[in-house]
C-alpha positions, 0 to 999 in steps of 0.5 A: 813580743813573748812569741818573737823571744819564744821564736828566736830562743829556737832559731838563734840559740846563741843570742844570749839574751833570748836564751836567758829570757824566762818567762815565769820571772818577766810575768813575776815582773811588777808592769812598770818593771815588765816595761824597764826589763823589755827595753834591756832585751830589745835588742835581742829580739829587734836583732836576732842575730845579735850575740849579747842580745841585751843592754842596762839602760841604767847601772842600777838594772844590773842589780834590779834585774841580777836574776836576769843579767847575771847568768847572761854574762856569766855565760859570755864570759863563761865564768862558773856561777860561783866565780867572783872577780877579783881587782 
């Protein structure tokens, strides 16, 4: 599975997930979370051509893996890192 991320970072650069995806933060990943986060990004290497490339299968992966989710969809948006959104 590392070497297809590894594989599609080079060749579909704008699949965000792959982009996104680093490894040193999956490895800092307790197993059981490894597991949770890798049903978040299956898309993006199941579908290399896929934009978004990653889903939460709950809310709470949002918070559990904000390392990971936060700059993907401040990429797509392309919101500044600073930016918060106000309703």
């Amino acid at each position: 599975t590392l070497e297809r991320i590894k594989e599609i970072k080079k060749t579909n650069p704008s699949n965000l997930a792959m982009k996104h995806f680093d490894e040193s933060y999956f490895a800092s990943l307790p197993a059981d979370l490894q597991e949770r986060f890798i049903a978040c990004v299956r898309t993006g290497f199941e579908n290399p051509d896929s934009g978004m490339g990653c889903y939460a299968m709950t809310p709470s992966d949002y918070d559990t893996f904000n390392a990971f989710f936060d700059p993907v969809i401040r990429d797509y948006h392309r919101a500044a890192s600073g930016a918060v959104h106000i309703t």
